[in-house]
C-alpha positions as CSV (number, residue, x, y, z in Angstrom):
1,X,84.8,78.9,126.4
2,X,86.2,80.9,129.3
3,X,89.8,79.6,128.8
4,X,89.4,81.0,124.9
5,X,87.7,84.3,126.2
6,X,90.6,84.4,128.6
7,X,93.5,83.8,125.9
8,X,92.2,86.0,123.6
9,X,91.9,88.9,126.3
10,X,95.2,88.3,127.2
11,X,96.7,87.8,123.5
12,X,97.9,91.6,123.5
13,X,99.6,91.2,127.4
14,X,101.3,88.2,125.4
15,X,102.4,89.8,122.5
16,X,103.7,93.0,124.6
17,X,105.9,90.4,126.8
18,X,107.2,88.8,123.9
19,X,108.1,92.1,122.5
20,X,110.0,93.0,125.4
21,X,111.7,89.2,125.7
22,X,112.7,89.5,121.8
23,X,114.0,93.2,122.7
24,X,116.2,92.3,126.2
25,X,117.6,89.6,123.8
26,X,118.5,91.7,120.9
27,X,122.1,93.7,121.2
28,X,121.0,96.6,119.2
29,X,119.3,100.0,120.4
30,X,115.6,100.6,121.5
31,X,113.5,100.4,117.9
32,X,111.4,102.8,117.2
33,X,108.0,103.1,118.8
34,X,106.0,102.1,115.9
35,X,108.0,98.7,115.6
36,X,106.7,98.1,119.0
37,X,102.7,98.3,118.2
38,X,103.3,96.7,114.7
39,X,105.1,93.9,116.6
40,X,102.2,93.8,119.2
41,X,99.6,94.2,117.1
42,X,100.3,91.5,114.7
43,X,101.7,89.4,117.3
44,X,98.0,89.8,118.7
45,X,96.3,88.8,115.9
46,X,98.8,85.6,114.5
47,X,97.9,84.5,118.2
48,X,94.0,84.4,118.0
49,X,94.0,81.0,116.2
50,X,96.1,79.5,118.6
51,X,94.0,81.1,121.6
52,X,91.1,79.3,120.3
53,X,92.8,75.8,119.6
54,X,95.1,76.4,123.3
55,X,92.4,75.1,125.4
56,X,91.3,71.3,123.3
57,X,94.0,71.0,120.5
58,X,97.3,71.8,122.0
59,X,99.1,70.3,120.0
60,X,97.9,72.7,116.8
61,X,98.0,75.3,118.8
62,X,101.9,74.9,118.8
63,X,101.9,73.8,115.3
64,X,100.2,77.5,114.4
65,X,103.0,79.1,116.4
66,X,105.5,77.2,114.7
67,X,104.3,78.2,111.5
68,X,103.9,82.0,112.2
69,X,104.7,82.6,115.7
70,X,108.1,84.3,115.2
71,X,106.6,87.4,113.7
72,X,106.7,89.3,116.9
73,X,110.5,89.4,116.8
74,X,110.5,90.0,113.3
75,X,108.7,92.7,113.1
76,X,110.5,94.7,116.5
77,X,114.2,93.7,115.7
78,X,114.2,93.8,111.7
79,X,111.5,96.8,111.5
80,X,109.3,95.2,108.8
81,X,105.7,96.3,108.6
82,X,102.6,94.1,109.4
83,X,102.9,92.2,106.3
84,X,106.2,92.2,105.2
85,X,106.6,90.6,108.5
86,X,104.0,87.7,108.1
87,X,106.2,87.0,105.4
88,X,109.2,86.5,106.9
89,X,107.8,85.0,110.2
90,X,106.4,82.5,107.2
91,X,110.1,82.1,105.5
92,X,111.7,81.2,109.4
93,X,109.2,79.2,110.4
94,X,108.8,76.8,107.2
95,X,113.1,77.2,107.0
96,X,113.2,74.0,109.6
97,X,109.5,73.7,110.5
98,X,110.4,70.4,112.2
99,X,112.8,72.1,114.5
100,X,110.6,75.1,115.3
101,X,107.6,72.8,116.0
102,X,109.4,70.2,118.2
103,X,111.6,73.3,120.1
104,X,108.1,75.0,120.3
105,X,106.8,71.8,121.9
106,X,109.7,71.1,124.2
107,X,109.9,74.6,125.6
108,X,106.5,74.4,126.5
109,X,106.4,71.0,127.8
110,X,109.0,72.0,130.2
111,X,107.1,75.1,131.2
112,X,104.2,72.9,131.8
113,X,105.9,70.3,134.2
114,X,107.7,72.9,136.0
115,X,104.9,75.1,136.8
116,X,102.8,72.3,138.0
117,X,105.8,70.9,140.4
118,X,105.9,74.7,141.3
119,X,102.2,75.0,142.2
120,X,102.6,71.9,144.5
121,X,105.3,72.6,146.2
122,X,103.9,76.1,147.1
123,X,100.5,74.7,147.8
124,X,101.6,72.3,149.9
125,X,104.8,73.7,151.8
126,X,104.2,77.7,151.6
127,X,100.3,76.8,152.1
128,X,99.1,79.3,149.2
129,X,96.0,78.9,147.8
130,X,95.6,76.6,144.3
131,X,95.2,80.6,142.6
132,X,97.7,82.2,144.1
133,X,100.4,79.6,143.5
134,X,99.4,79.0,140.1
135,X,99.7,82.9,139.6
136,X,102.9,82.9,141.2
137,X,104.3,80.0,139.1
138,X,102.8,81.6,135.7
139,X,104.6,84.6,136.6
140,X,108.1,83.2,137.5
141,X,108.3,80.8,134.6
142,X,106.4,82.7,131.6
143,X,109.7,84.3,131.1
144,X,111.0,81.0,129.7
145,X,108.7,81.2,127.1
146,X,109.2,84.0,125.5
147,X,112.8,84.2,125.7
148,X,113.1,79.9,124.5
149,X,110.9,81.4,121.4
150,X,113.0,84.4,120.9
151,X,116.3,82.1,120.4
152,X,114.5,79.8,118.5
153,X,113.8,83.0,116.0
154,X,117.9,83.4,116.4
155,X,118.0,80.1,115.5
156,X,115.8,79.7,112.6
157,X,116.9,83.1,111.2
158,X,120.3,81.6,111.0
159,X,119.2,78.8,109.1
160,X,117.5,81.0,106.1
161,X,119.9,81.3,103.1
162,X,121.5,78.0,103.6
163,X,120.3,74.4,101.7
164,X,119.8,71.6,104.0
165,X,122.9,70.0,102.6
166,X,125.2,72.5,104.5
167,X,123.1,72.5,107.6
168,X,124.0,68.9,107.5
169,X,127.2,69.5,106.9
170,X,127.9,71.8,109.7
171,X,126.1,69.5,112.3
172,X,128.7,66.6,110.9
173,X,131.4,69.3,111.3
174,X,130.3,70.1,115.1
């Protein structure tokens, strides 16, 4: 229960770093202010399931984030409100679900191992505490989280408004 008590405390740091990933990615201007507390306050909330299935059913967890996870980034760089951008978070994340879920997976996969080879080697050669090089690797590489889902919302957002067919098609073509 403390690793739930702890994700869901930190669910609106999350959502606020996500926010800023999605908006050092985008090319346009600064949105508004209210796109930024929409974004992180439904980014807060679409994260609570997955703060409760994080710590015993990863793997749904990612699944959930998969499904709606890209509404943070919806809601800053296309200015939708709250619902409007459940919607479309809904529309780009069922648009290649497979894709989201296993980029989802991968991204976080690779954060995992590279933390932990992180943690060792400044355990063991820096001679940090277990805390303070677990807190040093959390902040180095979280950054690759957020920035792997904000392409992935590139990604998926490119793949709305065409069939499967095409998709195919263009893969074929390159």
């Amino acid at each position: 229960w403390f690793l739930v008590l702890l994700y869901l405390a930190a669910a609106p740091v999350f959502s606020l770093a996500y926010a800023a990933a999605s908006q050092l990615a985008a090319v346009t201007s600064p949105p508004a202010a209210r796109a930024w507390a929409t974004a992180v306050a439904v980014g807060t909330v679409t994260f609570l399931p997955a703060a409760f299935l994080l710590p015993t059913a990863f793997f749904f967890a990612v699944a959930w984030l998969a499904l709606v996870g890209l509404v943070v980034p919806v809601c800053l760089r296309e200015g939708r409100g709250a619902l409007q951008g459940v919607r479309r978070a809904l529309e780009l994340g069922r648009a290649d679900y497979i894709h989201a879920l296993a980029s989802l997976a991968t991204l976080t996969l690779v954060y995992w191992l590279t933390r932990n080879a992180l943690v060792f080697l400044l355990r063991e050669q820096a001679e940090n505490t277990i805390r303070t090089a677990a807190f040093l690797g959390d902040l180095v590489l979280s950054p690759v989280l957020f920035l792997g889902a904000v392409l992935l919302y590139a990604d998926q957002a490119a793949r709305v408004g065409t069939t499967r067919a095409e998709r195919d098609a263009m893969r074929r073509a390159g």
